[in-house]
GUDO-707048 format. One record per atom (N, C-alpha, C): x, y, z; residue in one letter; residue number from 1. Coordinates in steps of 0.2 Angstrom, whole numbers, plus 2048, in hexadecimal, padded with zeros to 3 digits. Atoms other than C-alpha are relative to their C-alpha. Example, Ala and Ser with C-alpha at 12.3 -4.5 7.8 and 13.67 -1.06 7.14 Angstrom:
# GUDO-707048
+-----+-----+-----+--------+-----+
|   u |   v |   w | residu | num |
+-----+-----+-----+--------+-----+
| 804 | 7FA | 800 |      a |   1 |
| 83E | 7EA | 827 |      a |   1 |
| 804 | 806 | 800 |      a |   1 |
| 7FC | 7FA | 7FF |      s |   2 |
| 844 | 7FB | 824 |      s |   2 |
| 7FC | 805 | 803 |      s |   2 |
+-----+-----+-----+--------+-----+
***
This chain:
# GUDO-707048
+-----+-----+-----+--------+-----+
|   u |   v |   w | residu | num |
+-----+-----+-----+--------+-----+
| 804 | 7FB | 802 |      x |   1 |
| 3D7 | 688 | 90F |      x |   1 |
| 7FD | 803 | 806 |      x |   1 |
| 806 | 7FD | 7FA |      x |   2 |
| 3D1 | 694 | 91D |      x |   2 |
| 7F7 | 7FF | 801 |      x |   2 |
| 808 | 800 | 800 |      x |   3 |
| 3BF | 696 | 922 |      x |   3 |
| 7FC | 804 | 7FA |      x |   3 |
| 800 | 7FC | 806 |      x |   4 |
| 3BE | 6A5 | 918 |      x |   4 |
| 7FF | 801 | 7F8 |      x |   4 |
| 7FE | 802 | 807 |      x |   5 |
| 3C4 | 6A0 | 909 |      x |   5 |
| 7F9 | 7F9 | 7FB |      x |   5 |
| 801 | 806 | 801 |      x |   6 |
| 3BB | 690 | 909 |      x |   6 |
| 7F8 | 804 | 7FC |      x |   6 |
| 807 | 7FE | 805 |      x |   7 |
| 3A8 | 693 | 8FC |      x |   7 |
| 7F9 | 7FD | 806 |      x |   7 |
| 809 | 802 | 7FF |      x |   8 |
| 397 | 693 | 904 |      x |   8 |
| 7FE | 7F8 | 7FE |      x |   8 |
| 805 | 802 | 806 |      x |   9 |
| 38E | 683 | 8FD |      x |   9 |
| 7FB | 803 | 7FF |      x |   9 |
| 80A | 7FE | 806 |      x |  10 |
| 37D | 68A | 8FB |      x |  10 |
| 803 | 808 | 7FD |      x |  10 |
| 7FE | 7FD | 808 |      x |  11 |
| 388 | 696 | 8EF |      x |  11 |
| 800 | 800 | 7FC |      x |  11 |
| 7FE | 804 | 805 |      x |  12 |
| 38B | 68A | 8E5 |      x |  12 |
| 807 | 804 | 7F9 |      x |  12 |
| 7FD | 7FD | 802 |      x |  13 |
| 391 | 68D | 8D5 |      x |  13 |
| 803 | 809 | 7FF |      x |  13 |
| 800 | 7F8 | 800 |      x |  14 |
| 390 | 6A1 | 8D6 |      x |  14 |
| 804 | 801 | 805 |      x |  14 |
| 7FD | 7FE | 7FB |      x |  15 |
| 39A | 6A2 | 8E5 |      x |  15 |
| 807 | 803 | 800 |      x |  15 |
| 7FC | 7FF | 801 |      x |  16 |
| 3AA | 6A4 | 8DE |      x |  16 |
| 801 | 809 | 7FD |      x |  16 |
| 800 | 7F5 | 808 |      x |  17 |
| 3A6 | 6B5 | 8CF |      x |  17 |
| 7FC | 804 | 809 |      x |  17 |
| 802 | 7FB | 7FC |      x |  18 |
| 39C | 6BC | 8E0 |      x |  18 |
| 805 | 800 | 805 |      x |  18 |
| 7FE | 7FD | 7F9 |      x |  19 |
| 3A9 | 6BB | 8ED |      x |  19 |
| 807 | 804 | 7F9 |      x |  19 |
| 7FC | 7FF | 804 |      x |  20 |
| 3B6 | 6C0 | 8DE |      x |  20 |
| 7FD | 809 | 7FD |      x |  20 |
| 802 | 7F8 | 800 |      x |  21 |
| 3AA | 6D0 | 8DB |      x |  21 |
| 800 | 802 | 807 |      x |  21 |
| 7FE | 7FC | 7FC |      x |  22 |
| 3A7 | 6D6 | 8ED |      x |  22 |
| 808 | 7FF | 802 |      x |  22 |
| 7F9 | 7FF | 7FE |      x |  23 |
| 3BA | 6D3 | 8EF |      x |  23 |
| 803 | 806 | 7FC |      x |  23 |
| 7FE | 7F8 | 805 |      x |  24 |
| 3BD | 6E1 | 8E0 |      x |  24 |
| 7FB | 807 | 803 |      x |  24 |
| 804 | 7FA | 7FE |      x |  25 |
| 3B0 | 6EB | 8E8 |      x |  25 |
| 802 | 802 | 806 |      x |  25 |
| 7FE | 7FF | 7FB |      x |  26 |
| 3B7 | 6EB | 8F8 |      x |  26 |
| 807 | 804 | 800 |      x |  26 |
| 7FA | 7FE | 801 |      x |  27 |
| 3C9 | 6EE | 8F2 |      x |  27 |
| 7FF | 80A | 7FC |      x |  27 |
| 801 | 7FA | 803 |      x |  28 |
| 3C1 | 6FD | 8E7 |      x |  28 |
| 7FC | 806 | 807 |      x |  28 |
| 800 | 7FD | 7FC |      x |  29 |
| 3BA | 704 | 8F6 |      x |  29 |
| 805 | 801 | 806 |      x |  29 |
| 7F9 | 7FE | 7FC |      x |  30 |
| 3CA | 703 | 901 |      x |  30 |
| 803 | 807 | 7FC |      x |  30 |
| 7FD | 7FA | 802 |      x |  31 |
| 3D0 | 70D | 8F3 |      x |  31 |
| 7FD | 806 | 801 |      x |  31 |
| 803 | 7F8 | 7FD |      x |  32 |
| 3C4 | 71D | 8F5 |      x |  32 |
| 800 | 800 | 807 |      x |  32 |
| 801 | 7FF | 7FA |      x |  33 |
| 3C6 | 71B | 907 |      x |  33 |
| 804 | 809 | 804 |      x |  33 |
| 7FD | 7FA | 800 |      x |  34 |
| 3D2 | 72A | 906 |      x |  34 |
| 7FB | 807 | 800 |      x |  34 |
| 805 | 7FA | 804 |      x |  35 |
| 3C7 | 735 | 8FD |      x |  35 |
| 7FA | 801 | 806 |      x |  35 |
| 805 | 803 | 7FD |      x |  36 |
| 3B8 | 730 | 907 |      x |  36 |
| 801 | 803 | 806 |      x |  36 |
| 7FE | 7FE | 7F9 |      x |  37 |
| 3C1 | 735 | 916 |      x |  37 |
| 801 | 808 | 800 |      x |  37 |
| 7FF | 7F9 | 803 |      x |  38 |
| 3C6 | 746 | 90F |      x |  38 |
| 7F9 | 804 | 800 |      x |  38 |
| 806 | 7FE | 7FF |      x |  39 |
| 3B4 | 749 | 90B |      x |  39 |
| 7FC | 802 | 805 |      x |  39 |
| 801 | 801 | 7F9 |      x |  40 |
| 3AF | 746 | 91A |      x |  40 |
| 802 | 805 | 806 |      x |  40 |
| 7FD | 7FA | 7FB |      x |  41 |
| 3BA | 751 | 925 |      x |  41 |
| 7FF | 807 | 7FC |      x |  41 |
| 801 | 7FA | 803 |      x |  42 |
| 3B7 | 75F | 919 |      x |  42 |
| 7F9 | 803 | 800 |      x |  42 |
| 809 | 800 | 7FE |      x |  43 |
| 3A4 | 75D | 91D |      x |  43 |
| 800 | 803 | 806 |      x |  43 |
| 7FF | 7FD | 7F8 |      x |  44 |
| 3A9 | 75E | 930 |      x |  44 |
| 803 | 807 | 7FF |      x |  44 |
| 7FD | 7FD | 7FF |      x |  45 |
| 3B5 | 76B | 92D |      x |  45 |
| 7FA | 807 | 7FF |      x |  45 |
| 806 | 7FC | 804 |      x |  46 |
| 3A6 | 776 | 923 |      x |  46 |
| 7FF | 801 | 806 |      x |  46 |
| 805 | 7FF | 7FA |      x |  47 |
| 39A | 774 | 931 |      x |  47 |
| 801 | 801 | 806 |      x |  47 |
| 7FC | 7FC | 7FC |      x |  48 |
| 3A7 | 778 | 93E |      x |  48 |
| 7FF | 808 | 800 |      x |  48 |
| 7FE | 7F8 | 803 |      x |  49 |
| 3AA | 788 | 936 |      x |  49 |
| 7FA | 804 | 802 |      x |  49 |
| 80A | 7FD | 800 |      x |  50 |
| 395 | 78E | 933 |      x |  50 |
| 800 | 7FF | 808 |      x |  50 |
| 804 | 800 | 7FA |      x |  51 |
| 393 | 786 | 946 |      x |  51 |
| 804 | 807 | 804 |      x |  51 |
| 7FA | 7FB | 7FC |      x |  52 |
| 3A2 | 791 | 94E |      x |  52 |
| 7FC | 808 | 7FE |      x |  52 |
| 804 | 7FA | 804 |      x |  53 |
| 39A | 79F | 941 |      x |  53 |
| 7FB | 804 | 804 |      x |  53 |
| 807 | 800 | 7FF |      x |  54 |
| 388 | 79F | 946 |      x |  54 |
| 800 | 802 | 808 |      x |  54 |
| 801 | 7FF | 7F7 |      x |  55 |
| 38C | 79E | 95A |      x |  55 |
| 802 | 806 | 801 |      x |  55 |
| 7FF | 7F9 | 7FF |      x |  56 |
| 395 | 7AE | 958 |      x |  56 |
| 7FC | 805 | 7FF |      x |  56 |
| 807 | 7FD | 801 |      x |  57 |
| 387 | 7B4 | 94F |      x |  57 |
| 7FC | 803 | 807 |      x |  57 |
| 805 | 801 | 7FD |      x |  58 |
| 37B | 7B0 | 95C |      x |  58 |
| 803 | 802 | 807 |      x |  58 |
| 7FE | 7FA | 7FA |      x |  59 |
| 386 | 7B9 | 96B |      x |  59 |
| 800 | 805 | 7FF |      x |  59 |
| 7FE | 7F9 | 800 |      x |  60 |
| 387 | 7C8 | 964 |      x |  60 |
| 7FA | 804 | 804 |      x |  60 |
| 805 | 7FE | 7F9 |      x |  61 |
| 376 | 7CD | 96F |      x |  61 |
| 803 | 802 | 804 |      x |  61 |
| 800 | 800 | 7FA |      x |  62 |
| 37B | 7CA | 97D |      x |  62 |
| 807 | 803 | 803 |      x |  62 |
| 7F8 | 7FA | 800 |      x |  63 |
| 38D | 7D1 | 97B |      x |  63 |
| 7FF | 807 | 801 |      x |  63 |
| 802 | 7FC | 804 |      x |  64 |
| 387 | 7DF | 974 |      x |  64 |
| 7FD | 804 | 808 |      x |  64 |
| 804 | 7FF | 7F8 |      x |  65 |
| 37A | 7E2 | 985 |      x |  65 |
| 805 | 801 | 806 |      x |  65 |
| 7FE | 7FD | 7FB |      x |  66 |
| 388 | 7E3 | 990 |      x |  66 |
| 805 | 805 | 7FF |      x |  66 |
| 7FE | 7FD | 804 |      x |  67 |
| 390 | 7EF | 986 |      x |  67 |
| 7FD | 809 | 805 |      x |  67 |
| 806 | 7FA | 7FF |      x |  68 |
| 38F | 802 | 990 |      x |  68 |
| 803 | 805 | 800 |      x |  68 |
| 7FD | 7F8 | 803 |      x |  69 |
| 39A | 80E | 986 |      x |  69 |
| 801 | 7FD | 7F9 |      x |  69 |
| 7FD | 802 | 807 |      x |  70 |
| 39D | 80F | 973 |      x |  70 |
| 806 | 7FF | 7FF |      x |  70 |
| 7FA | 803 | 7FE |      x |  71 |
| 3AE | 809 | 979 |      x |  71 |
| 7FF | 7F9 | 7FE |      x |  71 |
| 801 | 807 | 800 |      x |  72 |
| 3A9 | 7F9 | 97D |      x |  72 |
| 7FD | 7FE | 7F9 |      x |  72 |
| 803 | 804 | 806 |      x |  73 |
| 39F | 7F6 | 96E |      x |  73 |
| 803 | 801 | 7FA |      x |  73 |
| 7FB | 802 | 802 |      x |  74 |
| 3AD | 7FA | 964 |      x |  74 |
| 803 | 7F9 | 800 |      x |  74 |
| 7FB | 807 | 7FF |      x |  75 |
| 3B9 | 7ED | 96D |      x |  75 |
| 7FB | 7F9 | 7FF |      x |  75 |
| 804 | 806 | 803 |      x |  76 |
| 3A9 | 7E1 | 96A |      x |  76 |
| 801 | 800 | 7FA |      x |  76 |
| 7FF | 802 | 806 |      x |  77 |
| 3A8 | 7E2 | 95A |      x |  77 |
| 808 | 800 | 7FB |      x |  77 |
| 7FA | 802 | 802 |      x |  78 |
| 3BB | 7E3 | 957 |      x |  78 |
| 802 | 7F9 | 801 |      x |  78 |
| 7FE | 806 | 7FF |      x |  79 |
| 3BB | 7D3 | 960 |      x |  79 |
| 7FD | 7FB | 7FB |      x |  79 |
| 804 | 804 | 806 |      x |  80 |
| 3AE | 7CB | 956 |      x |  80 |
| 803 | 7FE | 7F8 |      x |  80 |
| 7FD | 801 | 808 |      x |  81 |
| 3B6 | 7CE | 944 |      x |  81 |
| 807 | 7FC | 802 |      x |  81 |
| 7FD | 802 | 7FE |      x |  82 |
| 3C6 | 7C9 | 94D |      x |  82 |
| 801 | 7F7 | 800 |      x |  82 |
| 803 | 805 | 800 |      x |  83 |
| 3BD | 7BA | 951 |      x |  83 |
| 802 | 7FD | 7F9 |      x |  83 |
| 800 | 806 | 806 |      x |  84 |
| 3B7 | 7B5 | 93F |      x |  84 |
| 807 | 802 | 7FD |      x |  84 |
| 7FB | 801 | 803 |      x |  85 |
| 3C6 | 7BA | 938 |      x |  85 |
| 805 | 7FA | 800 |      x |  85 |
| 7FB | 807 | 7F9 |      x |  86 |
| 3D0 | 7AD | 944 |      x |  86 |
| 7FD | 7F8 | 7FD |      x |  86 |
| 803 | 809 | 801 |      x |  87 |
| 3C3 | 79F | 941 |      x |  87 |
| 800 | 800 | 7F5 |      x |  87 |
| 7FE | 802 | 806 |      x |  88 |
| 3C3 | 7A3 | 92D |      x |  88 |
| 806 | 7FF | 7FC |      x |  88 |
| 7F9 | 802 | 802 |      x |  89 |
| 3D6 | 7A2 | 92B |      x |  89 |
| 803 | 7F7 | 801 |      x |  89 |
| 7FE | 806 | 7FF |      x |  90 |
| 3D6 | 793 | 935 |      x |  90 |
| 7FD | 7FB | 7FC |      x |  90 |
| 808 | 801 | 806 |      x |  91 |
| 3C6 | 78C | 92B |      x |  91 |
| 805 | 7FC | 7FA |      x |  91 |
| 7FD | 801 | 807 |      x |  92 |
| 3D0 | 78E | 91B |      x |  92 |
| 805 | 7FC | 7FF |      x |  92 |
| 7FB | 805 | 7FF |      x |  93 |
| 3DF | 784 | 921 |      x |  93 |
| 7FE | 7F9 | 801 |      x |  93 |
| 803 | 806 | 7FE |      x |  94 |
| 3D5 | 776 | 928 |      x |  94 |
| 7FB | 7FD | 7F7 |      x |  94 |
| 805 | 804 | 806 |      x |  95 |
| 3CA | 776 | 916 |      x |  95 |
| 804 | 7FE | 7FC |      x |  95 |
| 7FA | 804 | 805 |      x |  96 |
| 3DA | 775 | 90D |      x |  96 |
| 804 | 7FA | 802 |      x |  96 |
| 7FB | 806 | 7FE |      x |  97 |
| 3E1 | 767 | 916 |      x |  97 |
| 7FC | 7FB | 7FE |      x |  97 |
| 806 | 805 | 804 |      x |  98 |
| 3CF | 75D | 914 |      x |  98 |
| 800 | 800 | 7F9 |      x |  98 |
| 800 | 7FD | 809 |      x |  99 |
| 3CF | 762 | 902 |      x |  99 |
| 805 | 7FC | 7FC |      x |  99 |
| 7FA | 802 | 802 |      x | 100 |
| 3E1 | 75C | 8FF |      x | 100 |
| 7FF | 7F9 | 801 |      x | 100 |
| 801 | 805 | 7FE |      x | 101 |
| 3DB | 74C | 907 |      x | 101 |
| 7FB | 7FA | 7FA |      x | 101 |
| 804 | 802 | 806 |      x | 102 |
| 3CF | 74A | 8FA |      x | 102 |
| 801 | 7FF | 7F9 |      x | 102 |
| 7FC | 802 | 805 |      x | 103 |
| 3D9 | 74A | 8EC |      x | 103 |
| 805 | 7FB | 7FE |      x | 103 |
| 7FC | 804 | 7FF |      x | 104 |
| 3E2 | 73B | 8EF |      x | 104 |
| 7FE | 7FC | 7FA |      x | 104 |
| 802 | 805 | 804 |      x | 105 |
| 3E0 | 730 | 8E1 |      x | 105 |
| 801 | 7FB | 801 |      x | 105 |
| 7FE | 80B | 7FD |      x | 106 |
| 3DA | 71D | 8E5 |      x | 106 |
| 800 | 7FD | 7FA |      x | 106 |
| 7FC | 806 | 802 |      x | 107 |
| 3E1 | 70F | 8DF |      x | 107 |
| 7FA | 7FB | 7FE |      x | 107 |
| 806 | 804 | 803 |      x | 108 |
| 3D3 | 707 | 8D6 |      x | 108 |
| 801 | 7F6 | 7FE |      x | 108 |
| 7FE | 806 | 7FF |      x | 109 |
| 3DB | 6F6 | 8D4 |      x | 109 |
| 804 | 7FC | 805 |      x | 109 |
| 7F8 | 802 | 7F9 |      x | 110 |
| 3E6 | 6F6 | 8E5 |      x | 110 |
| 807 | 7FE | 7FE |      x | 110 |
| 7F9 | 801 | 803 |      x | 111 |
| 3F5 | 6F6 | 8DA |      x | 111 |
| 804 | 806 | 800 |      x | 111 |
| 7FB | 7FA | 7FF |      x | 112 |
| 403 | 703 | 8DD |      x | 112 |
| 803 | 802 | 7FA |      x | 112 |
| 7FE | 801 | 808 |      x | 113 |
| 407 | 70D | 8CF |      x | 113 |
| 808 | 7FE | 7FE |      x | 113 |
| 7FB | 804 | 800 |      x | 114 |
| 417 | 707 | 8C6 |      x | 114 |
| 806 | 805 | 7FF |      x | 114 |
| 7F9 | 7FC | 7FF |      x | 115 |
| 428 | 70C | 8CA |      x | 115 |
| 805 | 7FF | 7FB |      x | 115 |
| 7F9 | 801 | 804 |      x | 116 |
| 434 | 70D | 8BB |      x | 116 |
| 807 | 801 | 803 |      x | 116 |
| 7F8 | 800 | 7FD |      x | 117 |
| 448 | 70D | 8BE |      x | 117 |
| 803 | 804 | 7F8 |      x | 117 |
| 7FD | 7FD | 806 |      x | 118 |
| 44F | 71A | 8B2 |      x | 118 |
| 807 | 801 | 803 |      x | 118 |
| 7FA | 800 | 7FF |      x | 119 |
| 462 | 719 | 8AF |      x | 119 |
| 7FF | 808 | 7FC |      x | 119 |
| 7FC | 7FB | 806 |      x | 120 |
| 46D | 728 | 8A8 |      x | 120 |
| 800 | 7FE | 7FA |      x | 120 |
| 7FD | 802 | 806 |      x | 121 |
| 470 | 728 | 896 |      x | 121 |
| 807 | 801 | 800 |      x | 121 |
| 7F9 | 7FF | 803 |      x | 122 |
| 481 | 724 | 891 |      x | 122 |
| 805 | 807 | 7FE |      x | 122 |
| 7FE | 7FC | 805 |      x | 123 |
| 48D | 730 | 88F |      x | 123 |
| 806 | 800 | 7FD |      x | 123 |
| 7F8 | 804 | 803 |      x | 124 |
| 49C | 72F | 883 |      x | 124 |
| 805 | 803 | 804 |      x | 124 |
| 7FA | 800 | 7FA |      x | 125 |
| 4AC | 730 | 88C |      x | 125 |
| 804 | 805 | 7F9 |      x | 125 |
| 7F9 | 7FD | 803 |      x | 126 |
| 4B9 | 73E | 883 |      x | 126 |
| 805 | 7FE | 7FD |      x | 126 |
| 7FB | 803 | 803 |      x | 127 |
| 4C5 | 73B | 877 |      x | 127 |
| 807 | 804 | 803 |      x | 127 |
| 7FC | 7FF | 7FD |      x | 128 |
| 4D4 | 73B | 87F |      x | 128 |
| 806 | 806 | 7FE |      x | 128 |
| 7FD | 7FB | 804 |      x | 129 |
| 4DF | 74A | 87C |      x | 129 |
| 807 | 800 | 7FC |      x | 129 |
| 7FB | 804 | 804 |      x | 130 |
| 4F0 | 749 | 872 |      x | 130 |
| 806 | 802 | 805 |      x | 130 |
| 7FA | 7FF | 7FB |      x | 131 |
| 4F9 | 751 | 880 |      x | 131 |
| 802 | 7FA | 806 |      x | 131 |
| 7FD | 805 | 7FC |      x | 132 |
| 4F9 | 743 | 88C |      x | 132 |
| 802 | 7FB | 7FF |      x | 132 |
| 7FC | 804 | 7FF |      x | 133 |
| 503 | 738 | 890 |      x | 133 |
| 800 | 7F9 | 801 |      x | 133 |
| 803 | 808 | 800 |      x | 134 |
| 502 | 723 | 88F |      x | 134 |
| 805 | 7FE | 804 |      x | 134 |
| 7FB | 805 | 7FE |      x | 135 |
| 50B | 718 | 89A |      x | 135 |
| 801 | 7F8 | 7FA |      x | 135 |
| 802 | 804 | 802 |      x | 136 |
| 512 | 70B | 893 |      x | 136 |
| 801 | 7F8 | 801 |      x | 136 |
+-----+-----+-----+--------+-----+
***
């Protein structure tokens, strides 16, 4: 018996149902590990989005100022929509991938679901026709 394995004594008796519980609480957490992860980068992915957002936002002053024909403040603000356009296409591919990530249904027992073996059903074989021939 490893070290691991082996029981605490000053556990004593409880030592077994408690390493038997956190070992299921463990294995139950592995399983939303997926999800968990999902969650996570969709959170990043959000606050990516709003940050990129925001910063655009807060050039537009200063764009804007070196701006010295209604030309240019056109091609600014073509640029700018251009922009969010760009980042909320891409945004929307990234939230769906995080998303998809998070649907992942876990394994709540760490057992893989079960794989049945389906044959064909039978099918009857033709009654032979009266024109052929029998060797014999």
């Amino acid at each position: 018996m490893s070290g691991s394995e082996r029981l605490d004594s000053k556990a004593g008796p409880l030592g077994n149902p408690s390493q038997a519980y956190f070992g299921g609480l463990d294995m139950m957490v592995k399983g939303y590990e997926p999800t968990l992860k999902g969650v996570g980068r969709w959170n990043l992915e959000v606050l990516g989005l709003m940050a990129r957002r925001a910063q655009a936002w807060l050039e537009i002053p200063s764009r804007l100022s070196q701006c010295k024909t209604p030309a240019d403040l056109f091609k600014e603000q073509t640029k700018f929509w251009q922009a969010a356009a760009a980042d909320y296409s891409e945004g929307s591919q990234r939230l769906t991938a995080a998303w998809s990530a998070c649907a992942v249904m876990p394994k709540l027992n760490g057992t893989q679901p079960r794989d049945y073996i389906t044959f064909p059903e039978p099918q009857e074989t033709p009654a032979p026709s009266k024109r052929e021939r029998k060797a014999a």
